[in-house]
MIRO-113256 format. One record per residue (C-alpha): residue in one letter; y negated, z negated, x negated; residue number from 1. Coordinates in steps of 0.2 Angstrom, whole numbers. Layout:
BEGIN
@rest->a; c2->Y; c3->Z; c1->X; nr->NUM $
...
This chain:
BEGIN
@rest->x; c2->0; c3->0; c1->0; nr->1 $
@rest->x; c2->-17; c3->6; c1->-7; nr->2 $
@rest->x; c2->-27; c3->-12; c1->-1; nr->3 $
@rest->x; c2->-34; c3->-17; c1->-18; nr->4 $
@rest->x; c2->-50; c3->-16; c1->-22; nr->5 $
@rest->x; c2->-55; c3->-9; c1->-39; nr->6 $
@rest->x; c2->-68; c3->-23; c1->-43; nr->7 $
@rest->x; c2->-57; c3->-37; c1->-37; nr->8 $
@rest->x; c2->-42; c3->-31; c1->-50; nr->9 $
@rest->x; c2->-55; c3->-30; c1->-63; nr->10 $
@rest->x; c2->-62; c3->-48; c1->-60; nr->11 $
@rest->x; c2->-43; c3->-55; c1->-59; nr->12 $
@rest->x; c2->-40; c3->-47; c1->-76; nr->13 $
@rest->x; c2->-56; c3->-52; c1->-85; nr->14 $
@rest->x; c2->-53; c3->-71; c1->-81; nr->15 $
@rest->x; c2->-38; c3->-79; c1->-88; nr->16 $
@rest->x; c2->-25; c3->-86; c1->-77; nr->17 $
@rest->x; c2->-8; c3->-94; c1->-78; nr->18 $
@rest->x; c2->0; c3->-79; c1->-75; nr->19 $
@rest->x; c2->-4; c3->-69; c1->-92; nr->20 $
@rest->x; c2->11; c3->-71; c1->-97; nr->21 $
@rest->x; c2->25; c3->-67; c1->-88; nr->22 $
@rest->x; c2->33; c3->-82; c1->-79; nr->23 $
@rest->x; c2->51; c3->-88; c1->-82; nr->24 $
@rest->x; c2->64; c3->-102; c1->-73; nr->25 $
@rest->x; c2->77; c3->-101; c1->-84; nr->26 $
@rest->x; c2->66; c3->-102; c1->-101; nr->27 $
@rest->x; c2->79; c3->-114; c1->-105; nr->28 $
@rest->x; c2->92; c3->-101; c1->-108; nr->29 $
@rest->x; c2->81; c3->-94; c1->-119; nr->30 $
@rest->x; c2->69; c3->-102; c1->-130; nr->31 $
@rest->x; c2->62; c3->-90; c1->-139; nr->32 $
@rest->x; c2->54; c3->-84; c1->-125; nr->33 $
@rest->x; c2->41; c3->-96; c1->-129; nr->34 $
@rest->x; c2->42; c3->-104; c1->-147; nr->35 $
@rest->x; c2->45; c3->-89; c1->-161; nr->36 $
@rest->x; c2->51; c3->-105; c1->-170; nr->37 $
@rest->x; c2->67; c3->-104; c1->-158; nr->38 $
@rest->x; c2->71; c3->-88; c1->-169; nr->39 $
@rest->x; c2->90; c3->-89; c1->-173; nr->40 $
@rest->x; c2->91; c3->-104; c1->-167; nr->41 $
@rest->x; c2->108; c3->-103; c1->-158; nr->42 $
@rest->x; c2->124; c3->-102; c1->-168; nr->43 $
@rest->x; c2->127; c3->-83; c1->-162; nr->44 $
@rest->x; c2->118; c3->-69; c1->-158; nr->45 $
@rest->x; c2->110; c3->-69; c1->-139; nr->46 $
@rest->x; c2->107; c3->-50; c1->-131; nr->47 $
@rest->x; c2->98; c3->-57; c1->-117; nr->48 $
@rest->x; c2->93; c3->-45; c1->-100; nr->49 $
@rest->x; c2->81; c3->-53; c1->-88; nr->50 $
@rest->x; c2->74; c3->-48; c1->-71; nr->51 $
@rest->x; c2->62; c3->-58; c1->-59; nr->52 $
@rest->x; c2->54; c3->-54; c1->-45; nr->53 $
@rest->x; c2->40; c3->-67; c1->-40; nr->54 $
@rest->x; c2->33; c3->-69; c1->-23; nr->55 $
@rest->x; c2->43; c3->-57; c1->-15; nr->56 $
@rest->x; c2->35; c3->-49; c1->3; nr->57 $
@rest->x; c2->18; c3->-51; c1->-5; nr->58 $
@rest->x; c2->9; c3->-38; c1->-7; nr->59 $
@rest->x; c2->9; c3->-31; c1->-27; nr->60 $
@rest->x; c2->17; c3->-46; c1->-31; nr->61 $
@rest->x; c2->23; c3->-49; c1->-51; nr->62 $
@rest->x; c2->36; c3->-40; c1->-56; nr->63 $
@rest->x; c2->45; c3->-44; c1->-74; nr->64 $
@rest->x; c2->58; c3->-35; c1->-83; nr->65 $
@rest->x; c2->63; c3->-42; c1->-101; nr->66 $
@rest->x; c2->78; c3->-38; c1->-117; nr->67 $
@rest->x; c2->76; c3->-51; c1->-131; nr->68 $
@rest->x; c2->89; c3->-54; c1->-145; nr->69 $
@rest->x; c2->88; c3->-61; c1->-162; nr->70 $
@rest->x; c2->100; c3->-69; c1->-176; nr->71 $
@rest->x; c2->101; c3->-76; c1->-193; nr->72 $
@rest->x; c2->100; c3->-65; c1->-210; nr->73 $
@rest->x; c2->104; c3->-79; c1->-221; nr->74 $
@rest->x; c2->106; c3->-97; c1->-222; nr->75 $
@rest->x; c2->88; c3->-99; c1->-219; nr->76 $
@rest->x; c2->79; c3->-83; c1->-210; nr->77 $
@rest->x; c2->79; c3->-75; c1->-194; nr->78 $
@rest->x; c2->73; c3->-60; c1->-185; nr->79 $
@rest->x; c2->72; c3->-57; c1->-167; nr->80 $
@rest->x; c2->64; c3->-44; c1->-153; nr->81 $
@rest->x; c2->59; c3->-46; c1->-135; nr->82 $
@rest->x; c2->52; c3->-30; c1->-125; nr->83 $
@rest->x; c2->44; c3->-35; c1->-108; nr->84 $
@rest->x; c2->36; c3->-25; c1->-93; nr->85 $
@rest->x; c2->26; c3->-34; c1->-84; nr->86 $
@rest->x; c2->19; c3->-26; c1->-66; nr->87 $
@rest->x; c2->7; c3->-34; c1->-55; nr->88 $
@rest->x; c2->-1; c3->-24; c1->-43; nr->89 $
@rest->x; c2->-8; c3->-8; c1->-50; nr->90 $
@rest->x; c2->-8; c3->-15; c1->-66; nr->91 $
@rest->x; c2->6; c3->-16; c1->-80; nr->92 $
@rest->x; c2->8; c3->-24; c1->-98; nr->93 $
@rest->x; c2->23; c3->-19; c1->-107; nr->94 $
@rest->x; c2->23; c3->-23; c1->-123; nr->95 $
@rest->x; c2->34; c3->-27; c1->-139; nr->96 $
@rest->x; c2->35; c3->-47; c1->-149; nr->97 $
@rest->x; c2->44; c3->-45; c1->-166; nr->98 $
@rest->x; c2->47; c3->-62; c1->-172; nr->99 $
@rest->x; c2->54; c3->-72; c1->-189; nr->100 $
@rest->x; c2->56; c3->-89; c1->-192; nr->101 $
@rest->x; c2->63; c3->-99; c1->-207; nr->102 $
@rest->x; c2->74; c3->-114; c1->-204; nr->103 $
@rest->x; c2->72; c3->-130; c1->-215; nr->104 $
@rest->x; c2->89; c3->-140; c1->-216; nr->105 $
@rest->x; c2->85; c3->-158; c1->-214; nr->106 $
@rest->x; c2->102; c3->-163; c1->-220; nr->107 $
@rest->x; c2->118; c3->-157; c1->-229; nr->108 $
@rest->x; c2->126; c3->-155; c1->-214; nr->109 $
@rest->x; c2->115; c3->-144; c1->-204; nr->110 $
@rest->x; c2->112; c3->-155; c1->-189; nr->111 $
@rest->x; c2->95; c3->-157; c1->-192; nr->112 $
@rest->x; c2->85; c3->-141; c1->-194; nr->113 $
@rest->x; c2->66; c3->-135; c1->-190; nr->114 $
@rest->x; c2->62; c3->-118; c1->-188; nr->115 $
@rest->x; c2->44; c3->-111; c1->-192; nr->116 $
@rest->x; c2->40; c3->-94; c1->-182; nr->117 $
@rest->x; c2->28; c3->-84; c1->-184; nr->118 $
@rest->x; c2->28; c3->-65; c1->-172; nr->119 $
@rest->x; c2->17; c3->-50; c1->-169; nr->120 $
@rest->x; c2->15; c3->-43; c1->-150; nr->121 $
@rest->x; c2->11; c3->-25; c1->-147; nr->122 $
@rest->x; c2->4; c3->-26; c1->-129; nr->123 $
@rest->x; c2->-2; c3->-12; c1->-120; nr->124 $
@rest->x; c2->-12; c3->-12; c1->-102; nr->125 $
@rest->x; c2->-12; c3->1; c1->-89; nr->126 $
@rest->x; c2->-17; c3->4; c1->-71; nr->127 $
@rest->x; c2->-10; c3->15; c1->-58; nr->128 $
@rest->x; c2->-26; c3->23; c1->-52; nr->129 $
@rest->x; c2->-13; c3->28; c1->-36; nr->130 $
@rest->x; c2->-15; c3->11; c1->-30; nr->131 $
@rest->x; c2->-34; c3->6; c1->-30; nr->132 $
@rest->x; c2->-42; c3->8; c1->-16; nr->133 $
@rest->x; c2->-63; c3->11; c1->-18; nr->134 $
@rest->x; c2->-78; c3->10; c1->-6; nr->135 $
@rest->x; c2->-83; c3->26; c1->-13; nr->136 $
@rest->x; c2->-74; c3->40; c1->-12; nr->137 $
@rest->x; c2->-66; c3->49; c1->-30; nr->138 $
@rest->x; c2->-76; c3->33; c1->-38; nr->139 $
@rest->x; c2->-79; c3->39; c1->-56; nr->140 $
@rest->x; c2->-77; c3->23; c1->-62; nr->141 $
@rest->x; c2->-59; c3->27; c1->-56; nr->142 $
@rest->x; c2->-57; c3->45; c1->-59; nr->143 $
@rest->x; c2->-64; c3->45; c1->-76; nr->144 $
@rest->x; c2->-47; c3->36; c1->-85; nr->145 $
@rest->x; c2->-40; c3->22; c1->-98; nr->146 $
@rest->x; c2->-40; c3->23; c1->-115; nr->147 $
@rest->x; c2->-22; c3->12; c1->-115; nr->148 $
@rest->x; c2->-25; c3->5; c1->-130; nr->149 $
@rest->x; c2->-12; c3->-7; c1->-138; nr->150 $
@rest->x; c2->-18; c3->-20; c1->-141; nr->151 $
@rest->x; c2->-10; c3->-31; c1->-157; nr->152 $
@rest->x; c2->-9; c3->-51; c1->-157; nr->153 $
@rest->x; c2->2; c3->-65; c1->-167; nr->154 $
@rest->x; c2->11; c3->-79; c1->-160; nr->155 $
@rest->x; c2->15; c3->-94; c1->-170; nr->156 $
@rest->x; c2->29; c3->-111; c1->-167; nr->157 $
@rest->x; c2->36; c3->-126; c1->-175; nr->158 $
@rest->x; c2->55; c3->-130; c1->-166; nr->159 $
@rest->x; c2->65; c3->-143; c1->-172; nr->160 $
@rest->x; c2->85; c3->-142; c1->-165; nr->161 $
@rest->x; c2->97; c3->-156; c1->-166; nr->162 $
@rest->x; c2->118; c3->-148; c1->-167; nr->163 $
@rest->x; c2->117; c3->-141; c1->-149; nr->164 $
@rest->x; c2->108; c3->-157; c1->-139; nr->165 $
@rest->x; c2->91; c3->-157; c1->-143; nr->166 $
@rest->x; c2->78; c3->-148; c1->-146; nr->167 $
@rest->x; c2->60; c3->-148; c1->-147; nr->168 $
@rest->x; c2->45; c3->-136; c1->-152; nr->169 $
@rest->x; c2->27; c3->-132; c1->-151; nr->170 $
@rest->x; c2->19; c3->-115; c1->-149; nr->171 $
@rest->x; c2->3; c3->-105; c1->-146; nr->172 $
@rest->x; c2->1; c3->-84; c1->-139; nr->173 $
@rest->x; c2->-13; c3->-75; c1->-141; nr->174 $
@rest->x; c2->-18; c3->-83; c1->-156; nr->175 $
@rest->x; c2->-30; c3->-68; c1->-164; nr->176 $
@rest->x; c2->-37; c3->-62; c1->-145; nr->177 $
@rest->x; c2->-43; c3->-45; c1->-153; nr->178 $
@rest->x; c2->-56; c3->-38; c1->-144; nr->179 $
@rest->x; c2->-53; c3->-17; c1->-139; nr->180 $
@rest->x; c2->-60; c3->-9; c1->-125; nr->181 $
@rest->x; c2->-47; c3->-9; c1->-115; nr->182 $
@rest->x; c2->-54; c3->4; c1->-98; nr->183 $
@rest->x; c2->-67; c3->14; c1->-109; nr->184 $
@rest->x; c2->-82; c3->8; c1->-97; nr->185 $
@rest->x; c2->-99; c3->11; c1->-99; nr->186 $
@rest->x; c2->-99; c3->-7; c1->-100; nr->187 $
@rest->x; c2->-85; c3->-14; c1->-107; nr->188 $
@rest->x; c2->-70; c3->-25; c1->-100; nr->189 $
@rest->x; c2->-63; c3->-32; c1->-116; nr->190 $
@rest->x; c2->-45; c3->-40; c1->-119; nr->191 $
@rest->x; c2->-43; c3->-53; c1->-107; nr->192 $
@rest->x; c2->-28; c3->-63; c1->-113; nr->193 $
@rest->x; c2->-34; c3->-79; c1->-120; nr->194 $
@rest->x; c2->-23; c3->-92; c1->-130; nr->195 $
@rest->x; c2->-8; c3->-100; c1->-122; nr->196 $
@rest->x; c2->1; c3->-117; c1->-129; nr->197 $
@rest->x; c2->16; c3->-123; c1->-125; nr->198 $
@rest->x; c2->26; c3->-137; c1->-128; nr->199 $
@rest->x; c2->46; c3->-138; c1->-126; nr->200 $
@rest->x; c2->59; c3->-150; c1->-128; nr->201 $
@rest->x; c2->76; c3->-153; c1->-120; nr->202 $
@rest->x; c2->92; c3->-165; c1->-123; nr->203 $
@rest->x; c2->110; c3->-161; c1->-119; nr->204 $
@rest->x; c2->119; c3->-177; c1->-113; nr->205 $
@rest->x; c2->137; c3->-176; c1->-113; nr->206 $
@rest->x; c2->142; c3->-182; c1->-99; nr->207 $
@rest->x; c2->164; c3->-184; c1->-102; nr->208 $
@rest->x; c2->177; c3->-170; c1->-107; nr->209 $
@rest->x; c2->170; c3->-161; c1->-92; nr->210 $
@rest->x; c2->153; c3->-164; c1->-88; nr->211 $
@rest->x; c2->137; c3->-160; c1->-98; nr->212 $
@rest->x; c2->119; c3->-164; c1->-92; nr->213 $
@rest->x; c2->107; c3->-154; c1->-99; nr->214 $
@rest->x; c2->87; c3->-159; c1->-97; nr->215 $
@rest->x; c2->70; c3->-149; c1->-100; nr->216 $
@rest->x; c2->54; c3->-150; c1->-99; nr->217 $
@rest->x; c2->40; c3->-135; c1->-102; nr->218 $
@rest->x; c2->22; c3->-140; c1->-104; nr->219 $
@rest->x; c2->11; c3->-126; c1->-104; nr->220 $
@rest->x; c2->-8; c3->-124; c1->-106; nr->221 $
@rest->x; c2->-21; c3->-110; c1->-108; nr->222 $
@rest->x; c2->-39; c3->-110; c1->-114; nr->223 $
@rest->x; c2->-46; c3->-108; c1->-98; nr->224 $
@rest->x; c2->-39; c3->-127; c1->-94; nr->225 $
@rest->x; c2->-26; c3->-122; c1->-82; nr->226 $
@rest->x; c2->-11; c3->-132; c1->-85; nr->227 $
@rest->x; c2->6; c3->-132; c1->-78; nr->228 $
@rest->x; c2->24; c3->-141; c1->-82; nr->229 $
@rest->x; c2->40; c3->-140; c1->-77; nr->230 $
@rest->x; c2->52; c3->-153; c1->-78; nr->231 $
@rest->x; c2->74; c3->-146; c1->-76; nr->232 $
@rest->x; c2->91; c3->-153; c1->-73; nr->233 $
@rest->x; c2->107; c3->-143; c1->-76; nr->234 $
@rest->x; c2->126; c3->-152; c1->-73; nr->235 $
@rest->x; c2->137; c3->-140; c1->-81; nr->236 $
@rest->x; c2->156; c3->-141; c1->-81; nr->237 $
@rest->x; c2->166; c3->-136; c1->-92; nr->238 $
@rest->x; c2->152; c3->-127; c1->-100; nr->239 $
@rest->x; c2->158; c3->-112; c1->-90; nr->240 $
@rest->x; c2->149; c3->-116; c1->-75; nr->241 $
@rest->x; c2->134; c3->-123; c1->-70; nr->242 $
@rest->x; c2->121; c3->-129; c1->-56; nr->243 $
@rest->x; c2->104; c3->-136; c1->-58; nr->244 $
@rest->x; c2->88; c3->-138; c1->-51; nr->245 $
@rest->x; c2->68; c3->-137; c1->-57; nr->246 $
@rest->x; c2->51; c3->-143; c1->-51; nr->247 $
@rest->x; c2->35; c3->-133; c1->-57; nr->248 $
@rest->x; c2->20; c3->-147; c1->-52; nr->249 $
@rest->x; c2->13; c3->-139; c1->-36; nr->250 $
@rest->x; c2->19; c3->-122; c1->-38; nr->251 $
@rest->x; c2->39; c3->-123; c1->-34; nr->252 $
@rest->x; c2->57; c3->-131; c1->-32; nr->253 $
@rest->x; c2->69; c3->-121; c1->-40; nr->254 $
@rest->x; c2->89; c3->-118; c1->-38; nr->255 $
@rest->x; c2->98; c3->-113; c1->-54; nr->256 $
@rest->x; c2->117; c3->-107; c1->-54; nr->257 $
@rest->x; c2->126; c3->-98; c1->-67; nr->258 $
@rest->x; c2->143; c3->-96; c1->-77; nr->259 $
@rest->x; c2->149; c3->-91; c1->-93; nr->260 $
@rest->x; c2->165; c3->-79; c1->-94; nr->261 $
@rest->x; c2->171; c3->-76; c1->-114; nr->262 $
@rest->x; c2->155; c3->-70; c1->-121; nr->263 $
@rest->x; c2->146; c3->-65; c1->-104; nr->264 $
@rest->x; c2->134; c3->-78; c1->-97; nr->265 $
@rest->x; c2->124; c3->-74; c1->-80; nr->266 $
@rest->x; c2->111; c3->-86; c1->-73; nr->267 $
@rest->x; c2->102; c3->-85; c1->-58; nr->268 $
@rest->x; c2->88; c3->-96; c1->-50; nr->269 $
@rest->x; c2->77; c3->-96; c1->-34; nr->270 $
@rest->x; c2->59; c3->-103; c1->-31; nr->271 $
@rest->x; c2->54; c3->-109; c1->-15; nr->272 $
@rest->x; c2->35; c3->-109; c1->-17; nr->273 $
@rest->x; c2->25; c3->-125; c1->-14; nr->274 $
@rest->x; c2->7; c3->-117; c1->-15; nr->275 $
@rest->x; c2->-5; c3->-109; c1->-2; nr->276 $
@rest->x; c2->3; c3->-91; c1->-7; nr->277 $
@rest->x; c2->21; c3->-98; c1->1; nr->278 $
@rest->x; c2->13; c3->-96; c1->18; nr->279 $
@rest->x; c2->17; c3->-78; c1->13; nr->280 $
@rest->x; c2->28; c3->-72; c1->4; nr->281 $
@rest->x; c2->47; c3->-78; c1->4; nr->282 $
@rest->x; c2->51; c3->-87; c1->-12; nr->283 $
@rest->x; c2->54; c3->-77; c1->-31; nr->284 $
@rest->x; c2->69; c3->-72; c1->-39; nr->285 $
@rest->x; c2->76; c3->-70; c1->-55; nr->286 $
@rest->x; c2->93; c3->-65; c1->-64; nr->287 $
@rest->x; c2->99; c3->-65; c1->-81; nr->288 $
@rest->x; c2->114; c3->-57; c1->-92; nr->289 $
@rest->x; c2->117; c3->-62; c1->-110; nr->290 $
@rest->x; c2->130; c3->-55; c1->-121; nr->291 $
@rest->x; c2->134; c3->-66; c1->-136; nr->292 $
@rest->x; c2->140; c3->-58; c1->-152; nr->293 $
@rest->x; c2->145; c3->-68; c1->-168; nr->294 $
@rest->x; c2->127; c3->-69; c1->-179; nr->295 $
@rest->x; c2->129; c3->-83; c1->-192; nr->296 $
@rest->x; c2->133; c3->-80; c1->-212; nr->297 $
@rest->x; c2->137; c3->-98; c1->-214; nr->298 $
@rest->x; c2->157; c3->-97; c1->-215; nr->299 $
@rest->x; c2->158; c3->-114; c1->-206; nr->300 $
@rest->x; c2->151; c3->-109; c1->-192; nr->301 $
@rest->x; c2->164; c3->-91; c1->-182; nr->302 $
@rest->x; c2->161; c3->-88; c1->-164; nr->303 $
@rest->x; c2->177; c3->-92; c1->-153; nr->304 $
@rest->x; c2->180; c3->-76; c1->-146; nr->305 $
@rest->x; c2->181; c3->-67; c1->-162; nr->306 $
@rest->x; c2->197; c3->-79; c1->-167; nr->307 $
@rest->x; c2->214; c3->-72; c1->-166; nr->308 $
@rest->x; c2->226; c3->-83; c1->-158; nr->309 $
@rest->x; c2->215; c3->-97; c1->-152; nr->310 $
@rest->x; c2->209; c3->-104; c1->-136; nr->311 $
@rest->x; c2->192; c3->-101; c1->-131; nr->312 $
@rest->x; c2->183; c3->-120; c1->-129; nr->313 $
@rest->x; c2->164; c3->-119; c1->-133; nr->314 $
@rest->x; c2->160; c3->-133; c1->-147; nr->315 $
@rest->x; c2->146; c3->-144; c1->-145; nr->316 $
């Protein structure tokens, strides 16, 4: 539907928001997402898919398609990727984070390790002219195109992990805000994504032979003083299945199920929305795939799967 102003889109974009970056319920299941620290992190290599469809039956309502993965070179460094596509309305932000982190050992036996991130973002805006509506007709301010430029950014985190029980980690986006041109106005709308922090840390309580409880929390802040947090609770049994919940502070509850099969893990969660914008739309959506493959040089630590002629029990 063609019901968006082209001053209004303009006004959103310019001001910072919560929503610049893309918006996740099972971060969780993938750290990296927001600490590059997290780089490596796990004890195999995690090709993660992710779909989520936020505030579904409202009108040009976020849309967010992601692919991450990253491992360990060595003993010490890591790389990892994450593309993302990220639709709003008539806009879109697809772009492209590579990130490396070293981890620091804290003790011989590697149960104590802090890894220090650093990644580059390639983000580049654009806007379906099909979809703004103007007073005037064949506006020029319209009609006259965007530039699409990329625009280039660093990201930066600090993420201690504890075996596979604890974690913590600090974070900031956005950190050099370049300033482009971004619409090729007489006068100019410049980048408008602004710095975002975050602060992560969750413990894996093991439970009995059957039951783990896993608990996390998300703070999240950007410059503009918008804060949010999120606070989760996953019982999972037998680390092959798993059922949880999540409250974002006056945003939304959220239902989490998911399984692991082998190497295949699937997640999915639902919000209910606890805002204003509830009153119309009918909750969000989001679904993950993950494909773990073997990543780690160190020779103590071999991915089950990969094992002739042993049974497949996840170690934590």
């Amino acid at each position: 539907m063609k019901t968006y102003l082209f001053i209004i889109f303009i006004g959103f974009t310019a001001s910072a928001s919560a929503q610049q970056i893309a918006l996740t319920s099972q971060y969780l299941f993938n750290e990296m997402l927001v600490n590059p620290g997290a780089t490596g992190a796990k004890d195999y290599i995690p090709i993660q898919l992710n779909y989520r469809k936020q505030w579904v039956n409202y009108p040009g309502s976020p849309t967010t398609q992601s692919a991450s993965c990253h491992a360990m070179l060595s003993d010490e460094m890591a790389i990892g990727g994450l593309f993302f596509n990220d639709v709003a309305g008539p806009s879109r932000r697809t772009g492209f984070d590579f990130n490396t982190a070293y981890h620091l050992k804290l003790d011989s036996r590697r149960t104590h390790q802090i890894g220090f991130g650093l990644g580059i973002s390639l983000t580049q805006h654009m806007i379906d002219v099909n979809q703004l509506t103007t007073y005037l007709p064949e506006d020029p301010a319209v009609l006259r195109g965007f530039n699409n430029q990329l625009v280039p950014d660093a990201n930066v985190g600090v993420y201690y992990h504890y075996k596979n029980r604890g974690y913590a980690g600090i974070s900031a986006h956005n950190l050099v805000q370049l300033k482009r041109d971004l619409y090729d106005y007489n006068i100019p709308f410049t980048n408008p994504l602004v710095r975002t922090y975050y602060l992560l840390a969750g413990y894996n309580f093991v439970l009995n032979e059957r039951f783990l409880l896993k608990t996390s929390t998300l703070a999240q802040m950007i410059e503009t003083t918008n804060f949010q947090v999120d606070g989760s609770l996953i019982l999972e049994y037998k680390r092959v299945f798993w059922m949880g919940t999540s409250y974002r502070h006056k945003d939304a509850i959220v239902a989490m199920i998911g399984g692991q099969i082998g190497p295949m893990r699937i997640g999915y969660s639902y919000d209910y929305t606890l805002s204003d914008i509830g009153d119309y739309s009918s909750g969000s959506h989001e679904v993950f795939l993950e494909y773990q493959v073997f990543s780690r040089l160190n020779r103590r630590s071999k991915t089950p799967w990969l094992k002739r002629n042993r049974i497949y029990s996840p170690r934590y």
